[in-house]
BARO-551188 format. One line per 4 residues: their letters; for each residue y negated, z negated, x of C-alpha. Coordinates in Angstrom, 2 decimals. Each point is the difference from the previous one (the first is absolute). Example, Ala and Ser with C-alpha at 12.3 -4.5 7.8 and 13.67 -1.06 7.14 Angstrom:
! BARO-551188
as) 4.50,-7.80,12.30 ~ -3.44,0.66,1.37
***
This chain:
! BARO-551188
xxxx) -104.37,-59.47,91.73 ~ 0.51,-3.65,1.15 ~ 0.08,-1.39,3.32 ~ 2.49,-2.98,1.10
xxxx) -0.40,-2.22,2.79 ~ 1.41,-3.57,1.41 ~ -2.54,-2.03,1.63 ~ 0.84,-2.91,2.37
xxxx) -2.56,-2.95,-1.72 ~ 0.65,-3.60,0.11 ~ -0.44,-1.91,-2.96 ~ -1.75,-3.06,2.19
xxxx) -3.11,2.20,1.74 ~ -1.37,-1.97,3.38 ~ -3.50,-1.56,-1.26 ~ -2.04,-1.93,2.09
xxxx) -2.12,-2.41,-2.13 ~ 2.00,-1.91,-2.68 ~ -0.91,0.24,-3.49 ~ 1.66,1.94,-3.05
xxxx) -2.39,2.78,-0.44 ~ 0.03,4.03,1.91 ~ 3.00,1.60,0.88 ~ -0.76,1.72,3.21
xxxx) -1.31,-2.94,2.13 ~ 0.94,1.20,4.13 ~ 1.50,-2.01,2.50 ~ -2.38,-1.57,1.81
xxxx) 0.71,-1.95,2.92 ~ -1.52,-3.76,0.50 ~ -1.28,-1.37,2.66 ~ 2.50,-1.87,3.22
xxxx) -0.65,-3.75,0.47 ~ -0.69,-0.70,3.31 ~ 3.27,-2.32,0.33 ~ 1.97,1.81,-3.42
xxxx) 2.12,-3.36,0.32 ~ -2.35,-2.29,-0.81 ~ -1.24,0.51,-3.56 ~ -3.32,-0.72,-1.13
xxxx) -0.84,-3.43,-2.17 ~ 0.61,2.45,-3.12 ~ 2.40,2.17,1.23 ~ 3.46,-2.07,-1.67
xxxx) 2.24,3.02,0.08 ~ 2.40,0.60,-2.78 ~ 3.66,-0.19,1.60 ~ 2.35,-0.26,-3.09
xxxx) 0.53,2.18,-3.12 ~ -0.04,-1.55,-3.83 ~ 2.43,1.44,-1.91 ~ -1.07,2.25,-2.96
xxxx) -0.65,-1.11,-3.63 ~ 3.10,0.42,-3.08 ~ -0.94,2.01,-2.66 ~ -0.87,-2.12,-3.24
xxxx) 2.49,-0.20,-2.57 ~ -1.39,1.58,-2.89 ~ -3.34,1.09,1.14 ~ -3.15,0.98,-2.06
xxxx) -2.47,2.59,1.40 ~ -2.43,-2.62,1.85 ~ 3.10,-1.53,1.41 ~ 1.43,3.11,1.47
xxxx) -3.63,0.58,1.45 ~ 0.18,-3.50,1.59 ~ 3.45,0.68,1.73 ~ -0.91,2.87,1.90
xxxx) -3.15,-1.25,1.01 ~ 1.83,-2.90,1.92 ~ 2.40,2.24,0.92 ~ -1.81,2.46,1.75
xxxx) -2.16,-2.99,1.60 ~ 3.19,-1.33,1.36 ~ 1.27,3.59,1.08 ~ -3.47,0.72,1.88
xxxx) 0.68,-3.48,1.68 ~ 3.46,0.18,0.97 ~ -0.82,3.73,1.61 ~ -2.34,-1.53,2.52
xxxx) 2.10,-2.97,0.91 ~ 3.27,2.54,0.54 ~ -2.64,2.13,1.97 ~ -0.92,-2.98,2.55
xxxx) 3.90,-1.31,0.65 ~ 0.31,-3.54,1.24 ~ -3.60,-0.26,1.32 ~ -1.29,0.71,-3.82
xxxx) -3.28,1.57,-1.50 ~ -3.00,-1.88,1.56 ~ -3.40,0.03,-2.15 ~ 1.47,1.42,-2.89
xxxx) -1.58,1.67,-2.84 ~ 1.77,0.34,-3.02 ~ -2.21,1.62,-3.04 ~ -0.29,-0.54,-4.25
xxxx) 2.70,1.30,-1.04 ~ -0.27,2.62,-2.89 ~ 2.04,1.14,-2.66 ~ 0.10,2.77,-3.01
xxxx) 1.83,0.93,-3.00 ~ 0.76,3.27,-0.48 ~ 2.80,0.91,-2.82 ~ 1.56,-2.92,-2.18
xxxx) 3.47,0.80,-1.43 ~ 2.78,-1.45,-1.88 ~ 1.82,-0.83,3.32 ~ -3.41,-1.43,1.51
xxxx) -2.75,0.78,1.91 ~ -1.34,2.32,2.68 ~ -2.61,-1.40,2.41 ~ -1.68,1.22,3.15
xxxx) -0.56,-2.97,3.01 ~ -2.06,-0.30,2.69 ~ -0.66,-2.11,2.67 ~ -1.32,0.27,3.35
xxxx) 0.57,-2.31,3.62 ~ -0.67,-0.03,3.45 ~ 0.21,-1.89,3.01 ~ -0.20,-0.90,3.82
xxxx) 2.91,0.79,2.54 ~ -2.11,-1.01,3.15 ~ 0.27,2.84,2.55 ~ 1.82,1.91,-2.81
xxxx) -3.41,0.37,-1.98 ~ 0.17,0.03,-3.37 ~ 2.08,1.09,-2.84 ~ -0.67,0.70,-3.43
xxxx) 1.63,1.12,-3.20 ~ -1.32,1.39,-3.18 ~ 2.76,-0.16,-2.91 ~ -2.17,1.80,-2.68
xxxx) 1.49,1.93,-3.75 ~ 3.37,-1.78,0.76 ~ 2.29,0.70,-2.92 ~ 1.44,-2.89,-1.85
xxxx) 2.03,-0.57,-3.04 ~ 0.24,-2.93,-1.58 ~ 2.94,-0.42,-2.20 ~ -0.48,-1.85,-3.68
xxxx) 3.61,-1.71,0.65 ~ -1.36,-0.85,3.72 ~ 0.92,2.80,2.12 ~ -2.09,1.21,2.68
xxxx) -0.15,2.96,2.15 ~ -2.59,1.30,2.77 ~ 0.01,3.26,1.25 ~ -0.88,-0.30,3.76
xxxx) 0.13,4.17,0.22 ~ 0.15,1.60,2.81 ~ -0.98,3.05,-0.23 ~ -2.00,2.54,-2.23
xxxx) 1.50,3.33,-1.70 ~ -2.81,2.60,-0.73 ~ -0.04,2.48,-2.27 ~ -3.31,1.49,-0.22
xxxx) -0.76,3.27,-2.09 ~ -2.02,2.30,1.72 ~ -2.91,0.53,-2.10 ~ -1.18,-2.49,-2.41
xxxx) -0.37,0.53,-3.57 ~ -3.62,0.77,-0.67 ~ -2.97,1.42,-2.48 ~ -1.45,3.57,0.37
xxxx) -2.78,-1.52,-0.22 ~ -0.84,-2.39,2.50 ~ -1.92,-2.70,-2.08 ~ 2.98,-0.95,-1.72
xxxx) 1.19,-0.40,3.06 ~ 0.16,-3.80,1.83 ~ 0.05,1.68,3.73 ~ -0.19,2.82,1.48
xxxx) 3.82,1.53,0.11 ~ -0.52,1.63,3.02 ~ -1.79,-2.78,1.83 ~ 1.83,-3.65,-1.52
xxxx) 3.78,-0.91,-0.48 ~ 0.72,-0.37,-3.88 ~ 1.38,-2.95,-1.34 ~ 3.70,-1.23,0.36
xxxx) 2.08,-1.79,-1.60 ~ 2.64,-2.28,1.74 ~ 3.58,-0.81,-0.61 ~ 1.65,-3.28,0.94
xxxx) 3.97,-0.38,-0.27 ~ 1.73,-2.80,-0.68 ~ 3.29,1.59,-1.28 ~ 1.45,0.45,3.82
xxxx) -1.15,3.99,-0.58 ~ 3.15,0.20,-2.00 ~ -1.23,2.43,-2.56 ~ -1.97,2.95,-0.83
xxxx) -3.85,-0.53,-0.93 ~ -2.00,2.30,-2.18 ~ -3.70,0.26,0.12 ~ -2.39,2.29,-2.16
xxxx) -3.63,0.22,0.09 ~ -1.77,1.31,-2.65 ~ -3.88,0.65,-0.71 ~ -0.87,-1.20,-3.80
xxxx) -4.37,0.78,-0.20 ~ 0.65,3.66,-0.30 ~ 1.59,1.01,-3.72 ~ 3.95,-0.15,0.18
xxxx) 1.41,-2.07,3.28 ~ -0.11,1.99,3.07 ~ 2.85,-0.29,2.71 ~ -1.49,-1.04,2.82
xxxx) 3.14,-1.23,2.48 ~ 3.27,-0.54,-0.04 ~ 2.51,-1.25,2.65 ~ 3.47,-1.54,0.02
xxxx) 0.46,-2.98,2.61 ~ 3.53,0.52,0.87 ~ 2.50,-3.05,0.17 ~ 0.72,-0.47,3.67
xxxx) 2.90,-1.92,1.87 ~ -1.93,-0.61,3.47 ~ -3.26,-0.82,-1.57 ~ -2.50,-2.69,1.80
xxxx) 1.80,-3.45,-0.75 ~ -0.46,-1.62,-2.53 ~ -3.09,2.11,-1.52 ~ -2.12,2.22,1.20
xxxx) -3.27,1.55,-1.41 ~ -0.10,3.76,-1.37 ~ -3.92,1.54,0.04 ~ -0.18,2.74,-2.06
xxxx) -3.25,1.29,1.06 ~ -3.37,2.21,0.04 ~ 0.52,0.36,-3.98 ~ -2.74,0.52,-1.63
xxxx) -3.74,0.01,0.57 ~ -1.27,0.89,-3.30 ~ -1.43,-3.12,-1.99 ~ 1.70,-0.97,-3.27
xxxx) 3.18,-1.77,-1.73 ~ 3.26,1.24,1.20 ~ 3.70,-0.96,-1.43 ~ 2.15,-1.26,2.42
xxxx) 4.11,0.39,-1.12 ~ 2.84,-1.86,1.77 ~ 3.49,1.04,-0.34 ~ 3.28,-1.70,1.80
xxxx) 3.24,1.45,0.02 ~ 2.54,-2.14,-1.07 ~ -2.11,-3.48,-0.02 ~ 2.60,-2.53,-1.38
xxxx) -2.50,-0.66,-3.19 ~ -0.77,1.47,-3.54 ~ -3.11,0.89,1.02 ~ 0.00,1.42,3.20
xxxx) -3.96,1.86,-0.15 ~ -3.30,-1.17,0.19 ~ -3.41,1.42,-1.03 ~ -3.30,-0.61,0.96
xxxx) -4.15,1.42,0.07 ~ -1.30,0.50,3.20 ~ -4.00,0.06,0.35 ~ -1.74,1.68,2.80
xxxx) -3.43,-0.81,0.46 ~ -1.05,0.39,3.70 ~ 1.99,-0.78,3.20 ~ -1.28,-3.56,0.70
xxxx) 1.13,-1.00,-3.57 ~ 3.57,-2.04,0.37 ~ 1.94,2.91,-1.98 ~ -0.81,2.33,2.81
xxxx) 2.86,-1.20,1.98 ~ 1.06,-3.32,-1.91 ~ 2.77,1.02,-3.12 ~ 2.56,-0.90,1.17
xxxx) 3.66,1.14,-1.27 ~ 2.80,-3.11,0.39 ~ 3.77,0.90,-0.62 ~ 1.82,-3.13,-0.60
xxxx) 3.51,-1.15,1.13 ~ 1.55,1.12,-3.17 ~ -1.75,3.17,0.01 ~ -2.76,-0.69,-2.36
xxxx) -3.54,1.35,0.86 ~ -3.33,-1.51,-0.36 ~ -3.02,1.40,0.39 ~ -3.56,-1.75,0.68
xxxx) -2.73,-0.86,2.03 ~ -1.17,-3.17,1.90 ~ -2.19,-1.95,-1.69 ~ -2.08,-0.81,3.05
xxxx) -3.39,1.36,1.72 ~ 1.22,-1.40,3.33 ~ 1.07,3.62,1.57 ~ 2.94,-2.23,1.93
xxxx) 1.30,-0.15,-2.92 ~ -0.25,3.72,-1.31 ~ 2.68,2.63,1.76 ~ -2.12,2.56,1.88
xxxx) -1.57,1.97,1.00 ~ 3.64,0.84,1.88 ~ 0.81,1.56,3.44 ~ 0.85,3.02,-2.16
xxxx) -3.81,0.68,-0.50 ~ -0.30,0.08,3.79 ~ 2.52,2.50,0.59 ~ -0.89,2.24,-2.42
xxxx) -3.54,0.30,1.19 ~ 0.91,-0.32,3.92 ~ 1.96,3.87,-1.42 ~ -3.06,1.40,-1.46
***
């Protein structure tokens, strides 16, 4: 039995320090200047966007990396300067920005971003945003795309996959949300996606999960991200399948090994499945310790145990 859900959760999460790292920082309001029109000797606000960066032509791997890191510094910027009008963001804060590759293909690359700001709005306090695992591709013939979701579809299943006995076990099933896996789509949810789970340290392969991501015509625009969650809690290599109906390529499938360790280890929550504009999956996960960069843990995990 699966569960499905849509969650309301903005891509750009309110954070009130800047910097790149966390991806649950709160609001937190700053203090009021005596006389908010007057700022202080370090206060220049920020009262104009900068547009954002072209894609390189024909970029390598580093270069893709580079691009979204000035991106997403840019896009953290601009966010606080829209927030403050005509009167700007006073005192601003605009952190490292960070950057991941997750899946190179043919067509290019997959990255996460991440990038945090905040500033001043005098009697307005203070604003912050958090952009943190934002999805990028990064065409090899220069074409870019961002998916700015806007939302988050949950399928959870209701018990995860585990070991009778509980050693083998990375959690406790009954006490900790198994690992997930998510889906990003690029493709404008035009078609059908396939995913298989299976568990390989046990003699022959041993279905685990299996779901179909329908194609959808009033899906989150342009992409949205798909959790398929509380999978497994038993530790050991996994095969991960992806299928797409009708992708407009010879090869329209994509295999990979999943390892499960323990749930602070980046594959807990980081593979991440991509489904590219032509239909073609990839499959990987970031190559990053920074857990901004890293999908998860989701607000899937939070519903699911809120029901228990």
């Amino acid at each position: 039995m699966r569960r499905r859900r849509l969650l309301a959760a903005l891509a750009l999460l309110p954070a009130s320090l800047a910097g790149c790292n966390g991806r649950t920082a709160p609001t937190t309001p700053r203090p009021t200047d005596a006389d908010p029109a007057i700022p202080g000797p370090t206060a220049t606000p920020l009262t104009e966007t900068r547009p954002l960066p072209e894609p390189p032509d024909a970029p390598s791997a580093q270069e893709a990396l580079a691009f979204v890191r000035e991106y997403e510094r840019i896009a953290a910027r601009n966010r606080i300067v829209e927030h403050g009008g005509e009167r700007g963001a006073r005192n601003p804060e605009v952190g490292e920005p960070a950057a991941a590759l997750a899946a190179t293909t043919d067509a290019g690359f997959y990255l996460f971003g991440a990038c945090r700001a905040s500033g001043e709005y005098g009697e307005r306090g203070g604003y912050g945003i958090n952009r943190h695992e934002v999805p990028h591709f990064v065409g090899r013939e220069g074409r870019h795309e961002v998916a700015p979701w806007s939302a988050v579809v949950c399928e959870s299943a209701d018990r995860a996959f585990a070991a009778d006995d509980p050693a083998e076990n990375a959690v406790a099933p009954e006490e900790y949300y198994g690992a997930e896996i998510h889906l990003f789509r690029f493709d404008g949810a035009a078609r059908d996606v396939r995913v298989l789970v299976d568990y390989l340290d046990d003699g022959a392969p041993q279905a685990v999960y299996s779901t179909t991501v329908e194609a959808s015509d009033d899906a989150p625009d342009p992409a949205y991200e798909y959790v398929l969650g509380n999978l497994a809690v038993r530790r050991g290599t996994y095969r991960v399948s992806v299928d797409v109906a009708d992708a407009a390529v010879d090869d329209p499938d994509a295999t990979a090994t999943w390892t499960l360790s323990d749930p602070d280890a980046p594959a807990w929550t980081g593979l991440s499945v991509f489904v590219g504009e032509d239909g073609r999956p990839a499959i990987g996960l970031p190559d990053a310790a920074d857990d901004s960069l890293v999908p998860g843990p989701s607000l899937c995990a939070t519903q699911l145990e809120d029901e228990r």
